[in-house]
KEVEXKOL-930087 format. One record per residue (C-alpha): residue in three letters; x negated, y, z; residue number from 1; chain. Coordinates in Angstrom, 2 decimals. Each point is the difference from the previous one (the first is absolute). Example, Ala and Ser with C-alpha at 12.3 -4.5 7.8 and 13.67 -1.06 7.14 Angstrom:
<pts>
+-----+---------+---------+---------+-----+-------+
! res !    east !   north !      up !   n ! chain !
+-----+---------+---------+---------+-----+-------+
! Ala !  -12.30 !   -4.50 !    7.80 !   1 !     A !
! Ser !   -1.37 !    3.44 !   -0.66 !   2 !     A !
+-----+---------+---------+---------+-----+-------+
</pts>
This chain:
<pts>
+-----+---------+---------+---------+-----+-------+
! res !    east !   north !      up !   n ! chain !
+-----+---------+---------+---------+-----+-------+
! Unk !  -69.63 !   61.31 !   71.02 !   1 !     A !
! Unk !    2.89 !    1.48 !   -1.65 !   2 !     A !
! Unk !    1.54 !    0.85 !    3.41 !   3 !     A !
! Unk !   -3.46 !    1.59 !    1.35 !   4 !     A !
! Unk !   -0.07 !    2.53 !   -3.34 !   5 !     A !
! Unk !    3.81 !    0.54 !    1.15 !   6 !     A !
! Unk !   -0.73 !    0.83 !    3.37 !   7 !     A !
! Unk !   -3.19 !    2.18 !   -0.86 !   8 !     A !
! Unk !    1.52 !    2.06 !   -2.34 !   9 !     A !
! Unk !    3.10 !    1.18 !    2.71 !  10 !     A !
! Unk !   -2.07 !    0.75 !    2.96 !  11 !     A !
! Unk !   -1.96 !    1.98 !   -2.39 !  12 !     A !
! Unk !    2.89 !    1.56 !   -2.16 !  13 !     A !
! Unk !    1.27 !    0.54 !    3.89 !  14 !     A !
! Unk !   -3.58 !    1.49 !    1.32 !  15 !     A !
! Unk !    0.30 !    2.65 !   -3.18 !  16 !     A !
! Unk !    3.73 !    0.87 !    0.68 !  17 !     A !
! Unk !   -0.49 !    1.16 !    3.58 !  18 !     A !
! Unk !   -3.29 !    2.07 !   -1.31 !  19 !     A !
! Unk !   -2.77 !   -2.71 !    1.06 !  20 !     A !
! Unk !   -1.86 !    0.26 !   -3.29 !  21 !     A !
! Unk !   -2.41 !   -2.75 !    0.40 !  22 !     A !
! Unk !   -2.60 !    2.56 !   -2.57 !  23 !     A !
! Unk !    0.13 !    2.33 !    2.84 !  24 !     A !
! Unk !   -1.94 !   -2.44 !    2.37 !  25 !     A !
! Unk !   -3.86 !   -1.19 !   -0.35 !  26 !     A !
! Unk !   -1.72 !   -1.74 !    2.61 !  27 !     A !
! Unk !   -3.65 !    1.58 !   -1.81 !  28 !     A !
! Unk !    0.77 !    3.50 !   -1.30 !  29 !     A !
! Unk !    2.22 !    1.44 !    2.57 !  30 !     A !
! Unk !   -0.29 !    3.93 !   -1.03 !  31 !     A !
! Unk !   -0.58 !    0.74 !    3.22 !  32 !     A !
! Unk !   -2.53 !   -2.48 !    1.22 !  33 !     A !
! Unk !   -2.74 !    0.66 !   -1.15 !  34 !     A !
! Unk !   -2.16 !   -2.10 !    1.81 !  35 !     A !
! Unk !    1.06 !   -3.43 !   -1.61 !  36 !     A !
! Unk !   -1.74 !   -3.14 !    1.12 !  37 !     A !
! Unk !   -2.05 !    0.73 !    2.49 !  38 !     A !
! Unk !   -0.22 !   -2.89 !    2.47 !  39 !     A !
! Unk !   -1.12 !    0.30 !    3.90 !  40 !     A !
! Unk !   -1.71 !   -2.33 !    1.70 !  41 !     A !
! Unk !   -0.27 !   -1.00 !    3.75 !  42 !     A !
! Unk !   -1.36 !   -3.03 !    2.05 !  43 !     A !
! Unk !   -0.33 !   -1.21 !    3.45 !  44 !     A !
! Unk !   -2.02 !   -2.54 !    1.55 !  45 !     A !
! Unk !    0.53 !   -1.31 !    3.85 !  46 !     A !
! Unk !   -2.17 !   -2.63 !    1.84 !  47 !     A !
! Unk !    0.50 !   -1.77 !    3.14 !  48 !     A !
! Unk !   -1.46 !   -2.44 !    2.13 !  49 !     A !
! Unk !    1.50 !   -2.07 !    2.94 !  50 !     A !
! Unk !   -2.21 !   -2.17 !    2.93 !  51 !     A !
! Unk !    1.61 !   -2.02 !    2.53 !  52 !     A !
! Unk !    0.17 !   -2.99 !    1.41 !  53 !     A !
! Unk !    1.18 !   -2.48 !   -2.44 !  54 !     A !
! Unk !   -2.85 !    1.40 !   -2.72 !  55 !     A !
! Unk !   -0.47 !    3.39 !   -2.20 !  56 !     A !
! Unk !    2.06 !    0.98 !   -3.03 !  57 !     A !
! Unk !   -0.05 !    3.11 !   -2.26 !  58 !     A !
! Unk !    1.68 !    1.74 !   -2.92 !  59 !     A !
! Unk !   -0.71 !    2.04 !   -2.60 !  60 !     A !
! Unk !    2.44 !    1.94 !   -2.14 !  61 !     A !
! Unk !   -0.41 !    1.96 !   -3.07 !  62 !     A !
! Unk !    3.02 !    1.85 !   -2.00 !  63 !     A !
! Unk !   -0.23 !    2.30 !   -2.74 !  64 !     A !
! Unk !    2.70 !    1.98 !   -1.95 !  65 !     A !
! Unk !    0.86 !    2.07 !   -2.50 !  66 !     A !
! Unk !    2.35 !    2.76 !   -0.21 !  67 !     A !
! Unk !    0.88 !    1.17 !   -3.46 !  68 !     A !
! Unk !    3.04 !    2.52 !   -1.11 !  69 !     A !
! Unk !    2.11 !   -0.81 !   -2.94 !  70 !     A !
! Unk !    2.34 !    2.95 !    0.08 !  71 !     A !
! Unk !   -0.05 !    3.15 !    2.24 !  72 !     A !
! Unk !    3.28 !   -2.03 !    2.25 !  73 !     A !
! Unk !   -1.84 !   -3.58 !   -0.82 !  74 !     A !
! Unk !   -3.28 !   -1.50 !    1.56 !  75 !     A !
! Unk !   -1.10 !   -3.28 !    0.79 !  76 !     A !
! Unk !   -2.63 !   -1.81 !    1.87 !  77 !     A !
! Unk !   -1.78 !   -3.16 !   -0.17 !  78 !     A !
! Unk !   -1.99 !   -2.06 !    2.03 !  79 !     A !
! Unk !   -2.16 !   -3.07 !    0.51 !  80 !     A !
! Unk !   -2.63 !   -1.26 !    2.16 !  81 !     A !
! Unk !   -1.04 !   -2.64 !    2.01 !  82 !     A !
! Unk !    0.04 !   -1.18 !    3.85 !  83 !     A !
! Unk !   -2.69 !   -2.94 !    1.65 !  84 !     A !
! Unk !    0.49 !   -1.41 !    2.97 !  85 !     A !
! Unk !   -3.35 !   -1.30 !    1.39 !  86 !     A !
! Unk !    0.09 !   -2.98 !    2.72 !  87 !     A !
! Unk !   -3.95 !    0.06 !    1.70 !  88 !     A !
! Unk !    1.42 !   -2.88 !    2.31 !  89 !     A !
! Unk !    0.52 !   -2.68 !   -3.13 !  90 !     A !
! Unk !    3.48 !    0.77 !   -0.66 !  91 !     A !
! Unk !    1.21 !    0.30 !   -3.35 !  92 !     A !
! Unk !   -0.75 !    2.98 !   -1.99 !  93 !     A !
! Unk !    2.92 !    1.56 !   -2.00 !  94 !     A !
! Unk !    0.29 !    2.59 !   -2.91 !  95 !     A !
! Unk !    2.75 !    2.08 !   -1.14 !  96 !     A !
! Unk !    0.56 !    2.13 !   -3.15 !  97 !     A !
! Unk !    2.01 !    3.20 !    0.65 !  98 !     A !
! Unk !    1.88 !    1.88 !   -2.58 !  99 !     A !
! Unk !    3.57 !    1.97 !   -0.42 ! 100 !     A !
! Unk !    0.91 !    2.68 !   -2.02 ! 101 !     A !
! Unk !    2.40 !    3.27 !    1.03 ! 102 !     A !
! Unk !    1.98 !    1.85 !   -2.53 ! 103 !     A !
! Unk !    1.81 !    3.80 !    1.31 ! 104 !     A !
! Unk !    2.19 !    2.02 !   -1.33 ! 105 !     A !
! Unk !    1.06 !    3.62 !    1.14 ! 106 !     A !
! Unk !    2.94 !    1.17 !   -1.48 ! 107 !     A !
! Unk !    0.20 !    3.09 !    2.18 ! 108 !     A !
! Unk !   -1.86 !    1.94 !    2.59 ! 109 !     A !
! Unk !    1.83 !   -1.81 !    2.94 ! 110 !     A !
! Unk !    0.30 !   -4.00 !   -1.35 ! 111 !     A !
! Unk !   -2.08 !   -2.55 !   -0.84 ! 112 !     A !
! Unk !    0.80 !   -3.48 !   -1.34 ! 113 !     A !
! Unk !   -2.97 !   -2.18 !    0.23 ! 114 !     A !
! Unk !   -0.15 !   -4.10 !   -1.41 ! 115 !     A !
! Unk !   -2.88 !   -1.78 !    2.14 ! 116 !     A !
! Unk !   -1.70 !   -3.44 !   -0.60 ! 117 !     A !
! Unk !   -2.62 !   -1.09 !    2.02 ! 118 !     A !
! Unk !   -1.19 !   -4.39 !    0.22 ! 119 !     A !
! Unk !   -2.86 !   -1.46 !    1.06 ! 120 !     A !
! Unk !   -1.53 !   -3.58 !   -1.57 ! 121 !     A !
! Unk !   -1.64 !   -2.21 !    1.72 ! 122 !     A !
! Unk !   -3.78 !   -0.50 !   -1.51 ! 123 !     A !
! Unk !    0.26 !   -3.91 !   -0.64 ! 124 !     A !
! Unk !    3.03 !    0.62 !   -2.30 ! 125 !     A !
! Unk !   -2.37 !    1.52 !   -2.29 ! 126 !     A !
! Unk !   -1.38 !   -1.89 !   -2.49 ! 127 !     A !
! Unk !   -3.45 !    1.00 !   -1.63 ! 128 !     A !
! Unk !   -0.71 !   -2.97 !   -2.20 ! 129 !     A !
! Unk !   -2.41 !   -1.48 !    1.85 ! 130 !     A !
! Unk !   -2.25 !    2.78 !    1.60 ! 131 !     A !
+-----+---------+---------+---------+-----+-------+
</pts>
């Protein structure tokens, strides 16, 4: 614990000698943004459906996101929905739960550093106590 106060205190005492004064940054009242929190949201939906000769199958797919901006260089995005694949020939059915999250950061005009997680979980993984 000792060590982790230690270690705080120079990359801050560092930060402030190089003229990164940490009361100079805030993710909520940015002087110039005066938009704050104000989240976008998107979704998309796709459907299919395949016949042949060994039976009939099809898939629906829903995804929603939302994009928010924590700093004029910093947004993020996340996302969740959920994918069905149907078997009409007896097959077995499956579920998945989507979800990821995206976090960017723009530290000039001309770069962009971006940290992306995305996962899907298979539906019988879940457990809803019973229902």
């Amino acid at each position: 614990m000792k060590n982790s106060f230690l270690v705080l205190f120079v990359i801050v005492l560092g930060a402030s000698a190089f003229g990164l004064e940490p009361s100079g940054f805030s993710l909520v009242g940015y002087p110039d943004y005066a938009s704050g929190f104000s989240p976008e949201f998107s979704s998309m939906a796709s459907f299919s459906f395949s016949s042949g000769q060994y039976g009939s199958a099809g898939e629906g797919t829903y995804l929603g996101s939302m994009r928010f901006s924590l700093h004029p260089d910093v947004d993020a995005v996340v996302e969740m929905g959920y994918s069905r694949l149907m078997m009409f020939s007896g097959g077995e059915e499956t579920g998945r739960i989507l979800g990821g999250f995206q976090l960017n950061w723009r530290p000039s005009e001309n770069s962009l550093f971006s940290v992306t997680y995305r996962g899907v979980l298979p539906e019988r993984n879940l457990n809803f106590g019973g229902f």
